[in-house]
C-alpha positions in Angstrom: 105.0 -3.7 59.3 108.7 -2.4 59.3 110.2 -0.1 61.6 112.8 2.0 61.9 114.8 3.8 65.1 118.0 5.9 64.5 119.6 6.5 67.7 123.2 6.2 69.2 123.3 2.7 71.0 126.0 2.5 73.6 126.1 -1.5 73.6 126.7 -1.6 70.0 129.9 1.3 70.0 131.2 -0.7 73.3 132.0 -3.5 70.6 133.2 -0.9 68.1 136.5 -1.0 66.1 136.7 2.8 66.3 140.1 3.8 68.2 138.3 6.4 70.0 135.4 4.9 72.7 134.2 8.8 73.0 133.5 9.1 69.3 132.2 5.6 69.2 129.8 5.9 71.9 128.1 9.0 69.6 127.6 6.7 66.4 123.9 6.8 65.3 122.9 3.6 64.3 119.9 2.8 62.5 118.1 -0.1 63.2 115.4 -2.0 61.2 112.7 -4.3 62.4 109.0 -6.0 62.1 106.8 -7.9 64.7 109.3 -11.1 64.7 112.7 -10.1 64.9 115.0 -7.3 64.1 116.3 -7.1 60.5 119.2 -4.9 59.8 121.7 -2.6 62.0 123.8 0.0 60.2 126.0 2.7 61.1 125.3 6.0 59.9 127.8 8.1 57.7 128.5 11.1 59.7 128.2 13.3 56.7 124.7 11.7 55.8 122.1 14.4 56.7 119.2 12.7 55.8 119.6 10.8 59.2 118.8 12.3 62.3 119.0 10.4 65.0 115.7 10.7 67.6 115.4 13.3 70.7 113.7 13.8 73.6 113.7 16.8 75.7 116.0 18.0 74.0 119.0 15.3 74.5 119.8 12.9 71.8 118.7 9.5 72.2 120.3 6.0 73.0 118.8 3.0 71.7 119.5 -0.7 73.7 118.1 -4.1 74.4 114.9 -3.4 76.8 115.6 -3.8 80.4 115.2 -7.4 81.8 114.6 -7.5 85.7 114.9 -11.2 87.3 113.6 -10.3 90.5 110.2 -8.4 90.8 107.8 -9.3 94.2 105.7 -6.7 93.1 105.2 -2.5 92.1 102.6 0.2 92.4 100.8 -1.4 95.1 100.5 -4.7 93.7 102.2 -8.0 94.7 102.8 -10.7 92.6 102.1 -13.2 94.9 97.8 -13.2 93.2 96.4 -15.3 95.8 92.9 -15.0 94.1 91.2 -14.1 90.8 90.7 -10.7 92.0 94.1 -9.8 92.1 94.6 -11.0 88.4 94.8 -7.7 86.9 98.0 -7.1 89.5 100.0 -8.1 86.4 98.7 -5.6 83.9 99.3 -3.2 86.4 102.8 -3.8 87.2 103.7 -4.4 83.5 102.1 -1.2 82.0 104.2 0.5 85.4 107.7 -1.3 84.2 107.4 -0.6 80.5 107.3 3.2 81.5 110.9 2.6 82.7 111.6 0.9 79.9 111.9 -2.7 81.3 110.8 -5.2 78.5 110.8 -8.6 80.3 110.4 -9.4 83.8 110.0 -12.1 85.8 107.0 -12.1 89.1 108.6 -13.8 92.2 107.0 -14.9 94.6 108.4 -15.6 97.7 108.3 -18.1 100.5 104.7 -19.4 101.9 103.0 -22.4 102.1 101.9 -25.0 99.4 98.9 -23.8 98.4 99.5 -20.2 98.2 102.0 -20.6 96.1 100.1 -23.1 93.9 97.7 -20.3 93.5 99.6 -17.8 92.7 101.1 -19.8 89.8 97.4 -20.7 88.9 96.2 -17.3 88.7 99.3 -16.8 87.2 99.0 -18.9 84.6 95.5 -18.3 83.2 96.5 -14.9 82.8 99.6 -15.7 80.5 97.4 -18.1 78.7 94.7 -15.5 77.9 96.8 -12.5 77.0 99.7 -12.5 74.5 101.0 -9.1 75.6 101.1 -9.6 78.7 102.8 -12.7 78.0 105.5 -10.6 75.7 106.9 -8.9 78.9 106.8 -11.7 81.5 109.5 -14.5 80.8 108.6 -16.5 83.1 108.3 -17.3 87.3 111.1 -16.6 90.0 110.2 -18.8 93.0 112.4 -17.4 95.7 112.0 -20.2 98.4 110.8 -22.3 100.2 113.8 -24.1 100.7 115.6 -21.4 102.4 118.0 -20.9 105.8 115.4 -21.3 108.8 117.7 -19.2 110.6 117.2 -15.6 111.6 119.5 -13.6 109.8 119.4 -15.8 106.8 116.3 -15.8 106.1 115.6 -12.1 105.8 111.6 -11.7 105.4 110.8 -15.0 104.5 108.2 -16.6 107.2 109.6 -19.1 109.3 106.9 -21.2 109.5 107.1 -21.9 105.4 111.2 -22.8 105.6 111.4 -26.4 104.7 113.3 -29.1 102.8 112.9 -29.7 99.1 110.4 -31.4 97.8 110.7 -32.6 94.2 106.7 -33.5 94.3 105.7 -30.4 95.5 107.7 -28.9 93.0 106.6 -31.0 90.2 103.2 -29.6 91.4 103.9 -26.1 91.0 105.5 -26.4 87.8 102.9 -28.6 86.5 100.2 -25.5 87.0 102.3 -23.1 86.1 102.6 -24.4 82.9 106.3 -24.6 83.3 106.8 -21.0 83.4 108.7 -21.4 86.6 112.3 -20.4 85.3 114.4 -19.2 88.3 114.6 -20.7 91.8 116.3 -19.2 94.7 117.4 -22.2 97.0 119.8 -22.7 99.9 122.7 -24.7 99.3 123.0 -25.9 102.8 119.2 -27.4 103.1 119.7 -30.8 103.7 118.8 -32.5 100.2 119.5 -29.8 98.0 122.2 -30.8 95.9 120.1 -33.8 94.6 117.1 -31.1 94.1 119.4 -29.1 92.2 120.2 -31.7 89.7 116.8 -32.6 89.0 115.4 -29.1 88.5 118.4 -27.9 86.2 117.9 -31.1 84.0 114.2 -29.9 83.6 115.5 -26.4 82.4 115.2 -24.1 85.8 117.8 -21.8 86.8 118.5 -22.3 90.2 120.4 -19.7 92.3 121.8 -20.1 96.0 120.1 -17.2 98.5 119.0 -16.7 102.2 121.7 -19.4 102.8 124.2 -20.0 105.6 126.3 -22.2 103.8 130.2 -23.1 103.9 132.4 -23.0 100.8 131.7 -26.9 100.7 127.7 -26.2 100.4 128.4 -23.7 97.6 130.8 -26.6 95.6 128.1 -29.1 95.7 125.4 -26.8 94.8 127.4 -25.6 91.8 128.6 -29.3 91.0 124.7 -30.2 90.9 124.3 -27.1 88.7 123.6 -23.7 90.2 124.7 -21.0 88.1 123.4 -17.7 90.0 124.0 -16.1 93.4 120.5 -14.0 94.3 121.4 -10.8 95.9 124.5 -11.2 96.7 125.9 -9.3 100.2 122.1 -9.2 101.1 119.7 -12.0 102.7 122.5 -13.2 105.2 123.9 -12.0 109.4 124.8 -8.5 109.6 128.3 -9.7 111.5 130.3 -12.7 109.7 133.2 -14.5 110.1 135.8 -12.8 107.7 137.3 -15.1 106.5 135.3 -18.1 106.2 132.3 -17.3 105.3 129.4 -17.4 102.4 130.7 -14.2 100.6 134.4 -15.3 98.9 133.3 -18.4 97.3 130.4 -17.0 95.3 132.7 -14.1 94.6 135.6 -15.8 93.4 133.9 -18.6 91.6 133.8 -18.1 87.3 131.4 -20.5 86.9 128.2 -18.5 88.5 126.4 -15.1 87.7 125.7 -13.1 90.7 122.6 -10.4 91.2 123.2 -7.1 92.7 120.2 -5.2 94.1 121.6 -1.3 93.2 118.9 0.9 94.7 121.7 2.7 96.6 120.3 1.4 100.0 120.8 -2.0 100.0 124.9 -2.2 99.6 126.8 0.8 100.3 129.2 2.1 97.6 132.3 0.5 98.3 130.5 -2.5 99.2 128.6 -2.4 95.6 131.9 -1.7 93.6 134.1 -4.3 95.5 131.1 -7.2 94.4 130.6 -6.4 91.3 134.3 -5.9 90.4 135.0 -9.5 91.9 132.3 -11.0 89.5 132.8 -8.5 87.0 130.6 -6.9 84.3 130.7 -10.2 82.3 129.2 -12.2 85.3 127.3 -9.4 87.3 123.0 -8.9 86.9 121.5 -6.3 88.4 117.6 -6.2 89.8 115.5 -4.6 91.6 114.1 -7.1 94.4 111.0 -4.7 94.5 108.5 -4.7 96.6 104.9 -3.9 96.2 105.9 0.2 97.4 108.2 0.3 94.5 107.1 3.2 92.2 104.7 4.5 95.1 104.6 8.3 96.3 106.8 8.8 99.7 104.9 8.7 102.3 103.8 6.7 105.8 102.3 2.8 104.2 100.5 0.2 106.7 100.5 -3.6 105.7 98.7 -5.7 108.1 100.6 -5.1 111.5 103.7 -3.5 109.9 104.1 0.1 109.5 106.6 1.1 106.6 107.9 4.8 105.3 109.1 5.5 102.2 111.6 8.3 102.3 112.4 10.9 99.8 115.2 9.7 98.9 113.2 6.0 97.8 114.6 4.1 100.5 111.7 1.9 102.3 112.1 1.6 106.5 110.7 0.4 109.3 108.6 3.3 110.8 110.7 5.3 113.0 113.5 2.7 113.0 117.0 3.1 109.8 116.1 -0.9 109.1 115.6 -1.3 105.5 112.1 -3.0 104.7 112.3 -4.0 101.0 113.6 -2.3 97.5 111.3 0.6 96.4 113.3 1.1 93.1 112.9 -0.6 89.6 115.7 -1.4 87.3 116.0 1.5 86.0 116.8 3.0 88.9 119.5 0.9 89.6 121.8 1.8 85.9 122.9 5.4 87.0 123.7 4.3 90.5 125.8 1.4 89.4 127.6 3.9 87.1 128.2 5.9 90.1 128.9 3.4 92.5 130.8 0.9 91.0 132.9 3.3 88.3 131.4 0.8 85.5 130.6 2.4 81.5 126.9 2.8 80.9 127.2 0.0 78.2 129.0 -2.4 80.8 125.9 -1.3 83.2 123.2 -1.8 80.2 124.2 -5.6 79.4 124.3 -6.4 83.2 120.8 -5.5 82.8 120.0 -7.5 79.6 123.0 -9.5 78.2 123.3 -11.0 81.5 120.4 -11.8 82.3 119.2 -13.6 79.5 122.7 -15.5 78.8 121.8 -16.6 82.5 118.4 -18.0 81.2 120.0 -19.5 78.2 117.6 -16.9 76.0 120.7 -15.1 74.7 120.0 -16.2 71.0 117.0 -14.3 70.8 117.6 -11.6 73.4 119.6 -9.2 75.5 121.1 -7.5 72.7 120.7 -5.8 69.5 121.8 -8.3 66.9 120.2 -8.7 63.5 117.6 -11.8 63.7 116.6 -11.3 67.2 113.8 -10.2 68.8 112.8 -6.3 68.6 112.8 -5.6 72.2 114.4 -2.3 72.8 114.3 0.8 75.4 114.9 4.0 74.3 116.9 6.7 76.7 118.4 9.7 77.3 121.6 9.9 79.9 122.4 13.3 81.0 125.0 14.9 83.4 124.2 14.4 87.3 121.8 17.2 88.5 120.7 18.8 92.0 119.0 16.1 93.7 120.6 13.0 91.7 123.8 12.2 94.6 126.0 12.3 91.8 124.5 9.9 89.3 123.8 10.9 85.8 120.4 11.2 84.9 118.7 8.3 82.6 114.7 9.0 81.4 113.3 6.7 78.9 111.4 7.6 75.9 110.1 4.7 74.0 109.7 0.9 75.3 109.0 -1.5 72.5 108.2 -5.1 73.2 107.9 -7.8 70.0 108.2 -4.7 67.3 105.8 -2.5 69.0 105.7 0.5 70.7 104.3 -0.1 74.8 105.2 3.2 75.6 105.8 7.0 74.8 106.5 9.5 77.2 105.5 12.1 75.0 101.4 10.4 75.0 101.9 8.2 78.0 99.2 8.7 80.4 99.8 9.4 84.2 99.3 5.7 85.8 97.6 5.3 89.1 98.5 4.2 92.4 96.0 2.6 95.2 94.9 5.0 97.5 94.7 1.6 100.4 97.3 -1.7 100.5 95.1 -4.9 101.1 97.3 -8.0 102.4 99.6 -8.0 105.0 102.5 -8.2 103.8 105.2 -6.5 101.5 106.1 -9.6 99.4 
């Protein structure tokens, strides 16, 4: 079956001839497509009537790749760590949550524990992929952030210490093996003793491996990049509140063209001129921006318990401590994060839309087929309105999504979208 979506499409007019950006941004485009791949882009004679390009509430639409988010722990009340077959359907729930803010692709991460929780995850993980082809359209693949991680405090962030340890390329092996080698991303330390030669062997078998959680030196970071890392997870969180200013584990991963970096924009986690300094030194070519959400992502404000820690969601979406200004996770999801890096970091919204596609799957190598709209490749798209910052918004222009499609079909309308539901208890005890 053929579609069709006429709609303005920022990322496309960003790579416009047209001497004026403003009028280029407002070109309707309309774009063609079936199940496999899209099949023709054209720009729409402004004097051509017959096309009108697609509304909701009233503001003219924007049509772009679909959001891809490289870092998810968990949303609505669901982790992605599924440490048994009861917790299976935790991934139709948080993928029927993203693809109402119009992410497309995203990858579960789970984060630091022992052997065999992590084998099960990636088990339960697995079977589900292997059993349900949409599902399996939205998830890309596994982000294992740790366990080979800074055992320091500080460093580590939330990661257990008891689970820190060296690499090993057999438990590894393991993990992939069950996985079904969905395991795509790894977050690593570059200062773990062994790491470098762990590197090697796990970007030879295809992973991404990115340095985070580490207390490394600008020799660590060489190696690690020499051996093959190519991302920094994160970056200006997961490290000491006080560093040394000058030598440090901030300026080399800045200043180094070789790596992506991934920014976590939920307006909490890096203060403004924090945000815009990072993600001017890497630059919109090299920047990724993610969530890092939690499982209270997408959840109500409110007072949350989680075994013996007590969390509060403010208003405002940033997650504390009970009673203490100490940040305990991301409770934002991508989407989220494009008006505040507009704001923040004084970027385009079509530099801000690839760091949140383009990027991210040039990073994974899946550039050919996604993270942009090109003719041939696949028909993953998010459709959005943008409007002028409002009471309540800090600034930041407004972005609502209409439409998610994922493989040439539609996953979501906010015009018949049903209300999803959130758990009225958290089981677990813990965030991650």
């Amino acid at each position: 079956m053929v579609n069709t979506i006429t709609a303005q499409a920022p990322t496309l007019s960003c790579n416009s001839s047209s001497s004026s950006s403003s009028s280029s941004e407002n070109t309707l485009y309309t774009i063609t497509f079936d199940e496999e791949k899209i099949l023709s882009i054209s720009p729409v004679n402004p004097g051509d009537s017959s096309s009108v390009g697609l509304q909701f509430e009233g503001q003219p639409c924007n049509v772009g790749p679909a959001l891809i988010d490289i870092q998810v722990n968990g949303y609505a009340g669901k982790t992605m760590k599924i440490k048994s077959p009861d917790e299976k359907n935790n991934l139709r729930v948080v993928t029927d949550h993203l693809r109402q803010v119009g992410v497309g692709m995203y990858f579960p991460t789970i984060c630091t524990d022992s052997y065999e929780v992590t084998l099960a995850a990636l088990t339960h993980i697995a079977e589900v992929l292997d059993s349900d082809k949409d599902l399996a359209s939205s998830i890309g693949g596994v982000h294992l952030e740790g366990p080979y991680l800074s055992p320091e405090d500080g460093w580590r962030g939330a990661h257990p210490l008891q689970h820190t340890r060296q690499p090993s390329w057999d438990e590894f092996q393991k993990w992939q093996a069950v996985s079904g080698n969905r395991i795509k991303i790894m977050t690593v330390a570059a200062e773990v003793p062994g790491i470098p030669e762990f590197i090697k062997k796990a970007t030879q078998s295809g992973v991404v491996i990115s340095i985070g959680h580490s207390n490394m030196n600008k020799q660590a970071w060489d190696a690690a990049v020499d051996a093959g890392a190519t991302l920094s997870t994160h970056l200006g969180n997961g490290c000491l509140s006080s560093i040394d200013r000058h030598n440090n584990h901030l300026w080399p991963q800045c200043a180094c063209r070789k790596t992506f970096a991934s920014f976590i924009c939920d307006g909490h986690h890096l203060p403004p001129d924090c945000l815009y300094s990072l993600l001017h030194a890497k630059g919109p070519e090299k920047s990724i921006l993610i969530s890092d959400s939690v499982l209270l992502a997408g959840m109500p404000s409110g007072v949350y318990k989680k075994g013996h820690l007590e969390v509060e969601k403010l208003a405002s979406g940033r997650l504390v401590k009970l009673g203490t200004p100490y940040l305990a996770g991301s409770a934002c999801n991508l989407l989220d994060c494009i008006p505040i890096a507009m704001r923040d970091a004084n970027y385009q919204l079509s530099e801000v839309w690839n760091m949140a596609t383009h990027n991210p799957a040039q990073l994974l190598k899946m550039d050919s087929s996604h993270g942009s709209l090109e003719v041939g490749k696949a028909p993953n798209f998010t459709i959005y309105t943008v409007a002028d910052p409002v009471e309540g918004s800090n600034g930041a222009p407004v972005v609502k999504v209409f439409q998610t499609w994922v493989g040439g079909r539609l996953v979501h309308d906010a015009t018949t979208a049903q209300p999803l539901s959130f758990p009225e208890k958290l089981e677990g005890d813990s965030l991650l």
